[in-house]
ZANUZA-229238 format. One line per field, with one value per residue (C-alpha): x, y, z. Coordinates in steps of 0.1 Angstrom, whole numbers, plus 2048, in hexadecimal, padded with zeros to 3 digits. Layout:
REM ZANUZA-229238
east = (X / ...) .
north = (Y / ...) .
up = (Z / ...) .
REM end
This chain:
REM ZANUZA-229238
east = (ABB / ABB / A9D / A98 / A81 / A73 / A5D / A34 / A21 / A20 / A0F / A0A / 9FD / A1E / A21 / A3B / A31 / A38 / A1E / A05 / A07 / A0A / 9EA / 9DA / 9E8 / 9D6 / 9B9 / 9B0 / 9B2 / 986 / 984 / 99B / 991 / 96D / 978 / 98C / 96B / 959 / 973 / 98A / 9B1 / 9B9 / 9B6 / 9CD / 9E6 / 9E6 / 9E6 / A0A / A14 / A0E / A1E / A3D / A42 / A39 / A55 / A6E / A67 / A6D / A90 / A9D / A90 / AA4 / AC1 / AC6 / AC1 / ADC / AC6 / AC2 / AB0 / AA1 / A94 / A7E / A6F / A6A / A52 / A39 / A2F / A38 / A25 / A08 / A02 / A06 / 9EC / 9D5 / 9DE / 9DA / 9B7 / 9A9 / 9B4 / 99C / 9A5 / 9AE / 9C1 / 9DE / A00 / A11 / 9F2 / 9FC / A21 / A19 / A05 / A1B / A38 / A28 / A19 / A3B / A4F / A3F / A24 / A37 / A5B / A5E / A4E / A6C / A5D / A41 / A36 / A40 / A28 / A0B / 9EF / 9E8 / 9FE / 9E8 / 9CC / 9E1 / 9F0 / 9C8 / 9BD / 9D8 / 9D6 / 9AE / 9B1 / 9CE / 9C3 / 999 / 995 / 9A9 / 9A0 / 97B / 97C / 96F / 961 / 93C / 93C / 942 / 91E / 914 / 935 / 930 / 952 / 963 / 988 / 99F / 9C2 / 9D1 / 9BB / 9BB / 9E3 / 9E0 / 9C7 / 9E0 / 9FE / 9F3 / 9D0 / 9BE / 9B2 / 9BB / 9A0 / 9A4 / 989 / 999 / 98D / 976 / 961 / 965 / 94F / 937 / 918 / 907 / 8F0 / 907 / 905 / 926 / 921 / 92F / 937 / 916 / 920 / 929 / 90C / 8EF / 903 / 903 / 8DC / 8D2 / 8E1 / 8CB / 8AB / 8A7 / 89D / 8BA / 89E / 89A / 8C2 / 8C4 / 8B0 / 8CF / 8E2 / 8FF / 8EA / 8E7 / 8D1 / 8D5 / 8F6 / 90A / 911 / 92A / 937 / 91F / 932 / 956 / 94E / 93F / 961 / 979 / 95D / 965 / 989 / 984 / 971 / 991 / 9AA / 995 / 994 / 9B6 / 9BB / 9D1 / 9B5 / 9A3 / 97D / 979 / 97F / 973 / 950 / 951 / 952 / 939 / 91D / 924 / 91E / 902 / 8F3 / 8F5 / 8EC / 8CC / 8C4 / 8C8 / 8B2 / 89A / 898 / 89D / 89A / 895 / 8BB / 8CB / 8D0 / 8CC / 8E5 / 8EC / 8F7 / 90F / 921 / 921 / 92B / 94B / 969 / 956 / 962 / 985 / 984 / 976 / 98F / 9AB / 9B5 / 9A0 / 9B4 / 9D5 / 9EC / A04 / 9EA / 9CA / 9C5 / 9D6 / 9BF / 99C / 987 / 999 / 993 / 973 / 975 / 989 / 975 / 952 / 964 / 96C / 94B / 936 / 952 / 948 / 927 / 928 / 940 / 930 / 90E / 918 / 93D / 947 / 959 / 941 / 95A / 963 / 977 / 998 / 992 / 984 / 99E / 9B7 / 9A1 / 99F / 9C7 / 9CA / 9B5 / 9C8 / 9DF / 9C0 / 9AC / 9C9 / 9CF / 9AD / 9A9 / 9C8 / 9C1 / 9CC / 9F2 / 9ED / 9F2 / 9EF / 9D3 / 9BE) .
north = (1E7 / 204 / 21A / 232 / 250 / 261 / 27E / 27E / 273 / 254 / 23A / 216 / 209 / 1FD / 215 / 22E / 253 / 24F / 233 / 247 / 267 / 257 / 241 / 262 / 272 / 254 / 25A / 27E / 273 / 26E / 290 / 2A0 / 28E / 29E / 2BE / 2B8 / 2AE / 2CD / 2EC / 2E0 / 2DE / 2FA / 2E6 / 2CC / 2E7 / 2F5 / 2D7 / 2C9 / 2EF / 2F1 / 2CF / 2D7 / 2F9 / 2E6 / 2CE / 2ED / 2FD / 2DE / 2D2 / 2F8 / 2FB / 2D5 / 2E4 / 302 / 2EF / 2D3 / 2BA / 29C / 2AC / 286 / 278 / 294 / 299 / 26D / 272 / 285 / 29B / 2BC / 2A8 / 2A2 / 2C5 / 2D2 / 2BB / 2CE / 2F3 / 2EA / 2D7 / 2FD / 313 / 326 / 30E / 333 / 348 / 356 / 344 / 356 / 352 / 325 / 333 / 349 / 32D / 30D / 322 / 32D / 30F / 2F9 / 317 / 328 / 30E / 2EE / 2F7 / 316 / 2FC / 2DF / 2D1 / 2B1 / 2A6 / 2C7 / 2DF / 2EB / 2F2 / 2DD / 2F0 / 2F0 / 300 / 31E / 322 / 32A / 33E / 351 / 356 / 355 / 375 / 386 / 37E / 37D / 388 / 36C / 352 / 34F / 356 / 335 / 328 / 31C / 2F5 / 2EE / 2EC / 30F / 31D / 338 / 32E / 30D / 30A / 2F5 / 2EF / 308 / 323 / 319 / 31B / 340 / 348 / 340 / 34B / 36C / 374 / 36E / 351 / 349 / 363 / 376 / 371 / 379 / 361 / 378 / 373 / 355 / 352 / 35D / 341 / 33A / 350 / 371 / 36F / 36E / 34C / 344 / 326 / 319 / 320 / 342 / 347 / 33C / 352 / 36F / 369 / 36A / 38B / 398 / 390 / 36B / 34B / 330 / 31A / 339 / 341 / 31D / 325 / 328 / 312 / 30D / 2F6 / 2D0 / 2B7 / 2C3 / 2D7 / 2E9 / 2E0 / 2CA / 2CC / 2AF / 29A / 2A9 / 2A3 / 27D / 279 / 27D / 26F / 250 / 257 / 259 / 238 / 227 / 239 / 22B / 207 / 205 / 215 / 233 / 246 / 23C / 243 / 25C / 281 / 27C / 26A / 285 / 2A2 / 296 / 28D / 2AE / 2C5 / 2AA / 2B2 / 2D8 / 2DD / 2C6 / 2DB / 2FC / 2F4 / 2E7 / 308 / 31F / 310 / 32E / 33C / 319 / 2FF / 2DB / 2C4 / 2B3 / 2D5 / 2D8 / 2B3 / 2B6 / 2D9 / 2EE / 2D7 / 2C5 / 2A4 / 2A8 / 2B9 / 2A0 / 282 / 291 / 2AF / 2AD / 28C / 29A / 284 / 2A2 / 2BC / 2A7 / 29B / 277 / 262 / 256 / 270 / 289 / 284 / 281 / 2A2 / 2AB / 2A6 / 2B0 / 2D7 / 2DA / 2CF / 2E6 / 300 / 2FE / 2FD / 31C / 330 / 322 / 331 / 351 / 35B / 371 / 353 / 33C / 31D / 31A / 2F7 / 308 / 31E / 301 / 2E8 / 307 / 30C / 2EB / 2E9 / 2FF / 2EE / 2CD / 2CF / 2D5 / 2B8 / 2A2 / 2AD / 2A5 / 283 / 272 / 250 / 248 / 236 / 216 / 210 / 237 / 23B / 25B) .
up = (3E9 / 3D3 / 3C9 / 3B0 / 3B9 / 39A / 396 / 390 / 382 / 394 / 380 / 389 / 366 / 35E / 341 / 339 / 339 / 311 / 30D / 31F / 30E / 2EE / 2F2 / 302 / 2E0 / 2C9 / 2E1 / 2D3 / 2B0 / 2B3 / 2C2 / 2A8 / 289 / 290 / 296 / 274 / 262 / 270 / 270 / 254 / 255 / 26A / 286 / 27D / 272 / 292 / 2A7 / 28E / 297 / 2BB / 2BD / 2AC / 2BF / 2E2 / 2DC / 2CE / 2ED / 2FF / 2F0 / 2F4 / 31B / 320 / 311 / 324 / 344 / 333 / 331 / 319 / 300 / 2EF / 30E / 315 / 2F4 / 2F5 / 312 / 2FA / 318 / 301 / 2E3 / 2F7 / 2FF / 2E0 / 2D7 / 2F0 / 2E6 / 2BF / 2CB / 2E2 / 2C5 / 2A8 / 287 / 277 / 293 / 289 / 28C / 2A7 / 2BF / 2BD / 2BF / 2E0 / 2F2 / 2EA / 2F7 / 314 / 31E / 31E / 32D / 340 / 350 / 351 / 34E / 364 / 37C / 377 / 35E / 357 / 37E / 38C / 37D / 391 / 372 / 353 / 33C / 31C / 334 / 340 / 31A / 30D / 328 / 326 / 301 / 305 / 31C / 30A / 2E7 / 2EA / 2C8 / 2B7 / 2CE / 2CB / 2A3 / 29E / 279 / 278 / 26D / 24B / 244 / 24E / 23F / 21E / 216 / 210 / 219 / 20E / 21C / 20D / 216 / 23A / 239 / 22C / 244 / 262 / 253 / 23F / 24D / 22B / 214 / 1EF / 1E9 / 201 / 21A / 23E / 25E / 269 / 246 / 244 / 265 / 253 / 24D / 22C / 234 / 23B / 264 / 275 / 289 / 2AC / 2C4 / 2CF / 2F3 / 2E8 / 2D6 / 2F3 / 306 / 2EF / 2E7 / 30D / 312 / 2F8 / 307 / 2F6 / 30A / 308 / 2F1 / 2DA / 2DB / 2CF / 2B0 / 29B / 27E / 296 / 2AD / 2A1 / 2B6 / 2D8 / 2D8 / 2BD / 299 / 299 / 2BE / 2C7 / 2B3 / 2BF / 2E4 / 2DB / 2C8 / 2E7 / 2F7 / 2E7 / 2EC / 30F / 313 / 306 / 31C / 336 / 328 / 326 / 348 / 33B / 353 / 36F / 36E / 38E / 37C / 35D / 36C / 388 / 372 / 358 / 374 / 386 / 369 / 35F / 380 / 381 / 361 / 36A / 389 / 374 / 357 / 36B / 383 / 363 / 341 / 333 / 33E / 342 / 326 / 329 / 33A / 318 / 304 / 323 / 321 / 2FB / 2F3 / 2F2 / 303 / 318 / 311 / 309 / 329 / 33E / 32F / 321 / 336 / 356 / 35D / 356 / 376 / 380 / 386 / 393 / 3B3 / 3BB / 3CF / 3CC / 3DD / 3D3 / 3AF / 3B5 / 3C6 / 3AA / 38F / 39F / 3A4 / 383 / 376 / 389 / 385 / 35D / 35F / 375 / 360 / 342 / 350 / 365 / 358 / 33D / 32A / 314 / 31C / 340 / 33D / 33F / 35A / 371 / 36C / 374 / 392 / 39C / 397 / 3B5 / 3CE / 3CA / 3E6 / 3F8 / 3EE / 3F0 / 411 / 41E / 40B / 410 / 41C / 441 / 443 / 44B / 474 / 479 / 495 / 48F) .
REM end
């Protein structure tokens, strides 16, 4: 009998890798449709141009190592995280930043490695934090929410902005972070963060027109949109429940202990599961099956790390977002975990 002996991830849903990154894809379409409504076209222009630059990168990578060029790019792997990179990018950073980090992440972090099942870190991770520490300035020039925005863009405008640096009427990106009311806005994690080392409480940095109903201005409604995108990956089994429930209840449960020891320094444990990338973390990255760990406890394991990991880089760290760094984090202690919470072989005596 004859067995073929293929590389991870190793899924028994009966699905090809195609059909689960392209329901994974379908998925994000909550999350990204909000993030449409609320920041405008850029983000949809950089998600199509992170795509198409992933899959370039791709195809050229398969073709120096003479490799079937089609079957690679059918798996959606490439697609996938371009997907991710276009998603974690300022709507209005420049061009070459989405260029930089889709060719980085498919080169350098999954390719260099051997390619999809080989590669140590998520790639779409190590792409932002790499461009998120070489590139600060561009990558936390994020717009206020269309509500709080002095100027309207249109399509057009947010194409000139990328490519040129300047709108139809030339308004750069930085001005156009400026609110109706002539303050430069911030993320809301950014801006607690910023308000705190200033002397406010985290109620009175919360005082601001980025902040909706009990986290920021349209990020609430972001997060419950891959929220909802999550829920159906796990209906349909393209996920298994143990990261993404892990994660959520650990940084639920620190976030708890912290308010209630400090509310005054430490926001509530529902402005932390709703804000920044939170959610999108927790279902659509977190659970990635190359890079997380592969059995039960371990994924519980898994998850729990990188949910206090956020929390506490979130809280203490000089980066208002910690998701990326604590799913890198967590990256590196699989072997660990795995290696402590692999079940016994059956008939092995202890």
């Amino acid at each position: 009998m004859a067995f073929t002996i293929a590389s991870s991830p190793h899924d028994h849903n009966r699905r090809s890798t195609r059909q689960i990154m392209s329901t994974v894809i379908i998925c994000s379409a909550f999350g990204v449709a909000a993030q449409w409504y609320y920041f405008g076209w850029g983000t949809l222009i950089q998600i199509l141009m992170a795509s198409i630059i992933a899959m370039l990168a791709e195809a050229a990578v398969m073709k120096c190592r003479q490799r079937p060029v089609v079957p690679y790019l059918r798996d959606n792997s490439a697609l996938l995280t371009g997907v991710l990179i276009g998603l974690s990018i300022p709507p209005l950073a420049p061009w070459w930043i989405t260029v930089i980090g889709s060719i980085f992440a498919i080169v350098i972090a999954k390719q260099l490695y051997g390619g999809l099942g080989q590669n140590l870190f998520n790639p779409a991770m190590v792409s932002y934090v790499v461009l998120l520490i070489s590139f600060p300035v561009q990558m936390t020039t994020w717009l206020p929410p269309e509500a709080l925005r002095s100027h309207s863009l249109t399509f057009i405008d947010s194409v000139l902005a990328i490519f040129t640096g300047h709108t139809q009427d030339g308004f750069t990106p930085y001005q156009m972070r400026m609110s109706v009311d002539g303050v430069t806005m911030a993320t809301p994690l950014d801006t607690v963060k910023t308000g705190m080392t200033t002397g406010l409480t985290a109620p009175e940095a919360m005082h601001n027109p980025v902040f909706g109903q009990f986290a920021g201005l349209g990020w609430e409604w972001i997060n419950l949109g891959f929220l909802i995108g999550g829920l159906i990956l796990l209906q349909r089994k393209i996920i298994q429940w143990h990261i993404p429930v892990s994660m959520l209840a650990s940084l639920f449960i620190a976030s708890t202990i912290g308010h209630l020891i400090n509310p005054d320094a430490m926001t509530s444990p529902f402005f932390q599961l709703f804000s920044g990338a939170t959610m999108v973390g927790a279902f659509f990255i977190a659970t990635d099956p190359v890079t997380a760990s592969t059995t039960v406890k371990g994924r519980l394991i898994f998850g729990a790390l990188v949910g206090v990991l956020t929390y506490l880089i979130r809280t203490f760290g000089g980066f208002p977002d910690g998701i990326a760094f604590a799913i890198i984090i967590a990256n590196m202690c699989v072997p660990l975990i795995d290696h402590y919470t692999k079940p016994r072989t059956y008939g092995y005596d202890r």
